[in-house]
KOLVEX-398119 format. One line per 5 residues: number of its first residue (from 1); their letters; for each residue z, x, y of C-alpha. Coordinates in nm, 4 decimals. Layout:
REM KOLVEX-398119
NUM> A> Z,X,Y | ...;
END
This chain:
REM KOLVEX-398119
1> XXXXX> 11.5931,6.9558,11.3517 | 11.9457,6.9303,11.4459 | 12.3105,6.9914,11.2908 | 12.3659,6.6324,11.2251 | 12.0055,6.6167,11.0088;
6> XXXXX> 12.1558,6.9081,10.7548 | 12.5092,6.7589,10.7380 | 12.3466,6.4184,10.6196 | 12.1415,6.5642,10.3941 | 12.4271,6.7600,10.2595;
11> XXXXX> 12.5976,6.4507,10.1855 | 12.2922,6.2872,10.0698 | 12.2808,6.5207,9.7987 | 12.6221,6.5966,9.7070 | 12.6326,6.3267,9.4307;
16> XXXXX> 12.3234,6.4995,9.1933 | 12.3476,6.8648,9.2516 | 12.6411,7.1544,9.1794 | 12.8558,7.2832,9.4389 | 12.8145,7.6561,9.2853;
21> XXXXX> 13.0544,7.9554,9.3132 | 13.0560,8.2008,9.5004 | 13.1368,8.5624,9.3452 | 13.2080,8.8986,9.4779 | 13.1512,9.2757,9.2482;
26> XXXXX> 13.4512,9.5252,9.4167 | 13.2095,9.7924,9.2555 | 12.9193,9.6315,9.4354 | 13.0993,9.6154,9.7500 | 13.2223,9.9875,9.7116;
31> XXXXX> 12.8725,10.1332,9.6477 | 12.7806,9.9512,9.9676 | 12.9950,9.9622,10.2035 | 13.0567,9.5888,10.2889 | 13.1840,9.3105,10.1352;
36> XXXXX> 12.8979,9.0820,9.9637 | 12.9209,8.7552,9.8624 | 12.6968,8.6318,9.6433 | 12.5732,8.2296,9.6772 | 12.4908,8.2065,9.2550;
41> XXXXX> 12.2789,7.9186,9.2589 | 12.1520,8.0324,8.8717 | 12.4619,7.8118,8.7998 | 12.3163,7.5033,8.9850 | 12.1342,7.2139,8.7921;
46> XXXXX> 11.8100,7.3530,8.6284 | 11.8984,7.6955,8.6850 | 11.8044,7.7248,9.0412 | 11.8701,7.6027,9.4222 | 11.5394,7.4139,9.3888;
51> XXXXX> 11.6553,7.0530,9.2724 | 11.8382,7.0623,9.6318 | 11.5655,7.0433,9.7846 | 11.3697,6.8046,9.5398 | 11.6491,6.5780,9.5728;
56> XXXXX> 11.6589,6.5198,9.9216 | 11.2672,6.5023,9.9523 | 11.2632,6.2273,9.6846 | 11.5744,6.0375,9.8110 | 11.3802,6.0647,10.1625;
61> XXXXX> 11.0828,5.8027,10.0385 | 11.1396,5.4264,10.0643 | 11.1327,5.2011,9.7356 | 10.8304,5.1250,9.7171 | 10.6781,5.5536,9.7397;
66> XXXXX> 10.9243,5.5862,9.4415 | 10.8120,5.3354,9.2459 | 10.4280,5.4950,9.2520 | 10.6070,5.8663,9.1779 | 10.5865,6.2040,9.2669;
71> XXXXX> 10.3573,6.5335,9.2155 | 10.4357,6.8838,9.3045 | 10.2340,7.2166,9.1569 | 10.4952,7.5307,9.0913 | 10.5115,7.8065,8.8771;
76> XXXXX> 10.8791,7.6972,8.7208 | 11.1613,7.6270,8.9195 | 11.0393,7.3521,9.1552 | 10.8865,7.1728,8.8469 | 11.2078,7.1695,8.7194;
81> XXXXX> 11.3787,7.0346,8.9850 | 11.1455,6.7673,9.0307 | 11.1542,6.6673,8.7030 | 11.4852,6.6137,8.6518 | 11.5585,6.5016,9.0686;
86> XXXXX> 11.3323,6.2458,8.9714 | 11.4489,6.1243,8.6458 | 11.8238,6.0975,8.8182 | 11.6840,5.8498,9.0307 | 11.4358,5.6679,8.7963;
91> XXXXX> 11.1079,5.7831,8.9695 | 10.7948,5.9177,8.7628 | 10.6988,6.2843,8.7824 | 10.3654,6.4268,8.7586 | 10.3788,6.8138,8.7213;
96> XXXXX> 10.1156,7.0437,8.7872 | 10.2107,7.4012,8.6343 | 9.9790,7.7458,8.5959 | 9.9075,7.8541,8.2799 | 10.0846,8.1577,8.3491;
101> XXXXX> 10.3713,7.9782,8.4387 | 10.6540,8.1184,8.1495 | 10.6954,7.9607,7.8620 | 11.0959,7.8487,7.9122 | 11.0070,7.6842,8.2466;
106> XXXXX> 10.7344,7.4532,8.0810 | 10.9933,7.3808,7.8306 | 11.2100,7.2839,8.0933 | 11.0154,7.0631,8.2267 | 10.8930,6.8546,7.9516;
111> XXXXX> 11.3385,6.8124,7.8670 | 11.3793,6.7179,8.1831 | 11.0648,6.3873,8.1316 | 10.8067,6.5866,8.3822 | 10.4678,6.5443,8.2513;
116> XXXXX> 10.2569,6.8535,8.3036 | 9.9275,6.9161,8.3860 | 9.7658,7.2536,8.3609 | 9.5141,7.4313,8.5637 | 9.4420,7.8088,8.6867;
121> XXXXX> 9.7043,8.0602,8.8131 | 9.5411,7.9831,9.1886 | 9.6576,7.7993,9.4848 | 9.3423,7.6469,9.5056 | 9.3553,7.4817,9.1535;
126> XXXXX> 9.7175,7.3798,9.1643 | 9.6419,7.1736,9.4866 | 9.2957,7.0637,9.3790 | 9.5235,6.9517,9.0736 | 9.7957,6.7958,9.2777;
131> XXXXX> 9.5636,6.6106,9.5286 | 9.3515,6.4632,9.2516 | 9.6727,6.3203,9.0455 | 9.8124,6.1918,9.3671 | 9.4779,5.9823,9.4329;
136> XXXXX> 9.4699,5.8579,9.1243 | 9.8392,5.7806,9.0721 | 9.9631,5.6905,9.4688 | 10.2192,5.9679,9.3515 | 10.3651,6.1121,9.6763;
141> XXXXX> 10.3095,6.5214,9.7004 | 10.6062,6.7194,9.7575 | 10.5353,7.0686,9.8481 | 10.7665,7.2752,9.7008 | 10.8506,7.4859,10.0417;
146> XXXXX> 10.6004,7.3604,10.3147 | 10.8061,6.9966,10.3396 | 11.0572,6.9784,10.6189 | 11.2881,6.7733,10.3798 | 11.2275,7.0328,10.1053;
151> XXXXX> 11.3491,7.3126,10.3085 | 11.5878,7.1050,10.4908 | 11.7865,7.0452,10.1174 | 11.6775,7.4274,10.0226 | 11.9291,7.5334,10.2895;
156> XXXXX> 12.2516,7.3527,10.2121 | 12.2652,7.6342,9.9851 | 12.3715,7.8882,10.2652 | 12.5386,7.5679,10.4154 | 12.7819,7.5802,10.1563;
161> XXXXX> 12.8291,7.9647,10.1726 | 12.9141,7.9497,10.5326 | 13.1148,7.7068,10.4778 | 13.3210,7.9219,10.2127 | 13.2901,8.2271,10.4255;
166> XXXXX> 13.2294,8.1351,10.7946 | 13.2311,8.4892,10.9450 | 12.8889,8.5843,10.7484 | 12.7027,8.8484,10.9406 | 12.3866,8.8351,10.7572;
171> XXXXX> 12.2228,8.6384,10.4587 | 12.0144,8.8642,10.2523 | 11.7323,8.5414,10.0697 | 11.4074,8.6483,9.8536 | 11.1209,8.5218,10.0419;
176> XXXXX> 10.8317,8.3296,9.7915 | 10.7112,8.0223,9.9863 | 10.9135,8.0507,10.2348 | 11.1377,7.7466,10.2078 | 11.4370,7.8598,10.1352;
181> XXXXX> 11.4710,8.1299,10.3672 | 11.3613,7.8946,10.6341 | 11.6149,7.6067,10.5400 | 11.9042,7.9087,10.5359 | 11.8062,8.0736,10.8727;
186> XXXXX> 11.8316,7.6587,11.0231 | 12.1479,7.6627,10.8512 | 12.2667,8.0066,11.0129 | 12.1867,7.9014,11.3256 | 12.3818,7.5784,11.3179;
191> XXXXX> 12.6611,7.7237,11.0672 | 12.7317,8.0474,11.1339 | 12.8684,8.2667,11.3590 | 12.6280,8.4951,11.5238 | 12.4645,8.5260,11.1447;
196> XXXXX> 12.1433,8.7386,11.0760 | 11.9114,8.5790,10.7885 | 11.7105,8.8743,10.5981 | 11.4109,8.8380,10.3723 | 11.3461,9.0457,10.0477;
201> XXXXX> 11.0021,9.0436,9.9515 | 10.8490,9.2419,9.6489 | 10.6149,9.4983,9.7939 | 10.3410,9.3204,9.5319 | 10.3688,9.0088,9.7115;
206> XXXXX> 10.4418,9.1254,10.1193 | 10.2613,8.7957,10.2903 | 10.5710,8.7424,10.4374 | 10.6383,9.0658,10.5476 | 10.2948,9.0957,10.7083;
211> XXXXX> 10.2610,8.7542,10.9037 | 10.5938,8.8464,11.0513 | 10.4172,9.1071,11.2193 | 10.0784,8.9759,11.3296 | 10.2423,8.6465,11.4153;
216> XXXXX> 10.0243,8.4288,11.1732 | 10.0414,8.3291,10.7871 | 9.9215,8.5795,10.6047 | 9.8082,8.5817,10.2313 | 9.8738,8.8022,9.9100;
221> XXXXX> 9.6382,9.0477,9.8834 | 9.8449,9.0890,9.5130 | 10.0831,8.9317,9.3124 | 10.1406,9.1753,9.0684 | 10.5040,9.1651,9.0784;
226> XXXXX> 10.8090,9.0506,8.7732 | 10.9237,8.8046,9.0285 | 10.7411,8.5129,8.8923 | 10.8758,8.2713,9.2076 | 10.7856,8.4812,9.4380;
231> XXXXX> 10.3880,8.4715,9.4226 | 10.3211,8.2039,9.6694 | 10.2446,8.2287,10.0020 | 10.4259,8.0620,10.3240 | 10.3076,7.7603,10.5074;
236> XXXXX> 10.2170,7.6070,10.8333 | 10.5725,7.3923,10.8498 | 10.8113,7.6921,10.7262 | 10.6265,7.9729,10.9158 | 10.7525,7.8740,11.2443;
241> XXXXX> 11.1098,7.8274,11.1558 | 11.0998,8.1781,10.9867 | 10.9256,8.3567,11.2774 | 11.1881,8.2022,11.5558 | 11.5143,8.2703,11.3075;
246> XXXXX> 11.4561,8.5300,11.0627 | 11.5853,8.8646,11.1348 | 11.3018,9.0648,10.9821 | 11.1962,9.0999,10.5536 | 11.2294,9.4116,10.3515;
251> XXXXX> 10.9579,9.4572,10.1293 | 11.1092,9.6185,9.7961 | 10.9382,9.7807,9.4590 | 10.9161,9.6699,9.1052 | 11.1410,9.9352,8.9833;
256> XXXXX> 11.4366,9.8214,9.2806 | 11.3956,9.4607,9.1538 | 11.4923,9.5639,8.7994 | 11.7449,9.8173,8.8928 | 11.8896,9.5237,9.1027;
261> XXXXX> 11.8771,9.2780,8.8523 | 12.0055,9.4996,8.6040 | 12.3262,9.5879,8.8131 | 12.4426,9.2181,8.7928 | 12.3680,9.1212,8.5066;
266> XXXXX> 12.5769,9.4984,8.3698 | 12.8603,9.4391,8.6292 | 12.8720,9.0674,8.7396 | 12.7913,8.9594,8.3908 | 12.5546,8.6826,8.4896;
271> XXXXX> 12.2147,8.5766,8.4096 | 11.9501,8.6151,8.7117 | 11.5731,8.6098,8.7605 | 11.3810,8.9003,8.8895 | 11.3093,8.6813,9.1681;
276> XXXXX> 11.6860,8.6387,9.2514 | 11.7401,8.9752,9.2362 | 11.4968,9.0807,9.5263 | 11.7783,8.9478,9.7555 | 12.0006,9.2133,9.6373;
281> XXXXX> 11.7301,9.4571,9.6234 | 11.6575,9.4232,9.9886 | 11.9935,9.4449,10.0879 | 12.0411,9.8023,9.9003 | 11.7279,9.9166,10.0363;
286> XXXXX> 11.8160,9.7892,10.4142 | 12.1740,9.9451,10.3571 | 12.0842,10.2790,10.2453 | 11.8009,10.3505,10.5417 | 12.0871,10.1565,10.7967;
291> XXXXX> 12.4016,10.2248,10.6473 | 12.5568,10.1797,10.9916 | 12.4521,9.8347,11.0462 | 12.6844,9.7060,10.7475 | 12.9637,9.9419,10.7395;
296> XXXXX> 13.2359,9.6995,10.6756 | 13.0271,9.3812,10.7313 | 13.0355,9.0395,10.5248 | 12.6905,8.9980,10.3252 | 12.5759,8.7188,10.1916;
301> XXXXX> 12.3294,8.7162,9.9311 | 12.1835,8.4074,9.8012 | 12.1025,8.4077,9.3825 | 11.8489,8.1751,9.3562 | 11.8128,8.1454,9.0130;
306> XXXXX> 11.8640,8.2537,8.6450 | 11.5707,8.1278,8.4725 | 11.4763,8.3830,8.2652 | 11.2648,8.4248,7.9279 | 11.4952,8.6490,7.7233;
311> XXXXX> 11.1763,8.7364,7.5136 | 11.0142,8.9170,7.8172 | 11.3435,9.1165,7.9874 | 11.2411,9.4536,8.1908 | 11.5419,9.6658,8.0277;
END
């Protein structure tokens, strides 16, 4: 993986996904200390960063792979991006989605010409799932964090913060799978000046947090937590990247999620998910046990979506 690979998949892309704003909250930077810029990819196509990533990973198989389709399992937000990645360019999508997967991200799916297929809220049955449709279809399986081209599209995202605001000293990016943290900390390293990456991780879901620590994958004991993206665990291709290039992760609570995604909705006035918002959780928790270390600093936080079922909001 080199500079060159993310810059051509940057342009690559370009054509079928959003170049989204970047925002700032004075009151946000006050309260903190630093000046945070916030990457709001709930603006992007399908609500979230994901259809970078789907993008590149589909425009990355020859003719013929296309032809035959795609399958990915994911709770929301990857199905979504598939889907509709896929219908830009023409190529079937076979979508395999928990039944606990909320309702509005099923919904989007089906608008966007996925065809779903259910199965149990476990890894297990969603690649049990997967694996059968792709030997009976010759649909291609696209992982939705644990594919180098995946992640390699996840982190044009940062790409294009850096490139708004070059002198980043840290990205603050929730941690579910692990791709997009992985793709932004590749993106640091080739973007940015001297630019930490930092997980957030609900305390519910800490694999992350943990295999950081004892060097090796580790899985959810629980995923008990409101962000609904974040219940996965990381894989055997991101796990490396994020070990070599990520900073460290700070776990957060349920109650700092809410109070986090409250805050921008109340002052940004934007629409986030819970899983979003553990970005900006993790930075308030980081910055109020190490104040020091962002006195004056530039934050980035990425927003990495704003999928959320207004039926089932936490405040």
């Amino acid at each position: 993986m080199n500079k060159e690979e993310l810059l051509k998949c940057h342009q690559r892309i370009v054509p079928f996904v959003h170049a989204t704003p970047v925002l700032t909250s004075s009151l946000i930077d006050k309260r903190l200390g630093c000046k945070v810029f916030f990457k709001c990819e709930n603006f992007q196509r399908t609500g979230a960063y994901k259809i970078r990533g789907a993008t590149n990973a589909i425009l990355k198989l020859g003719d013929e792979e296309r032809k035959k389709g795609v399958v990915t399992h994911s709770s929301g937000n990857f199905a979504q991006a598939v889907s509709l990645a896929a219908k830009s360019l023409g190529v079937p999508a076979h979508i395999v989605m928990p039944t606990s997967a909320p309702k509005v991200k099923k919904e989007g799916v089906v608008t966007y010409g996925g065809i779903i297929y259910e199965c149990e809220p476990t890894v297990e049955a969603r690649q049990t799932m997967a694996d059968k449709i792709s030997h009976d279809t010759g649909a291609t399986f696209l992982h939705p964090s644990n594919d180098l081209n995946v992640i390699i599209g996840q982190g044009t995202a940062a790409m294009e913060l850096l490139n708004e605001q070059p002198d980043l000293d840290v990205i603050f990016c929730p941690v579910g799978g692990g791709g997009l943290i992985a793709g932004s900390s590749l993106t640091a390293k080739y973007f940015g000046k001297n630019c930490k990456v930092i997980g957030g991780e609900p305390m519910e879901a800490d694999d992350a947090y943990r295999s950081l620590i004892s060097g090796k994958i580790e899985g959810n004991e629980t995923v008990n937590t409101i962000a609904d993206g974040l219940r996965t665990t990381l894989g055997d291709v991101n796990f490396p990247i994020i070990k070599e290039h990520v900073a460290k992760i700070v776990c957060v609570t349920e109650e700092e999620i809410i109070s986090a995604m409250r805050l921008v909705w109340e002052r940004m006035k934007i629409i986030i998910e819970p899983s979003s918002a553990v970005a900006l959780a993790a930075l308030i928790r980081d910055n109020q046990e190490n104040a020091s270390d962002y006195q004056n600093k530039k934050v980035g936080v990425i927003i990495s979506g704003g999928n959320v079922d207004l039926n089932q909001l936490p405040f």
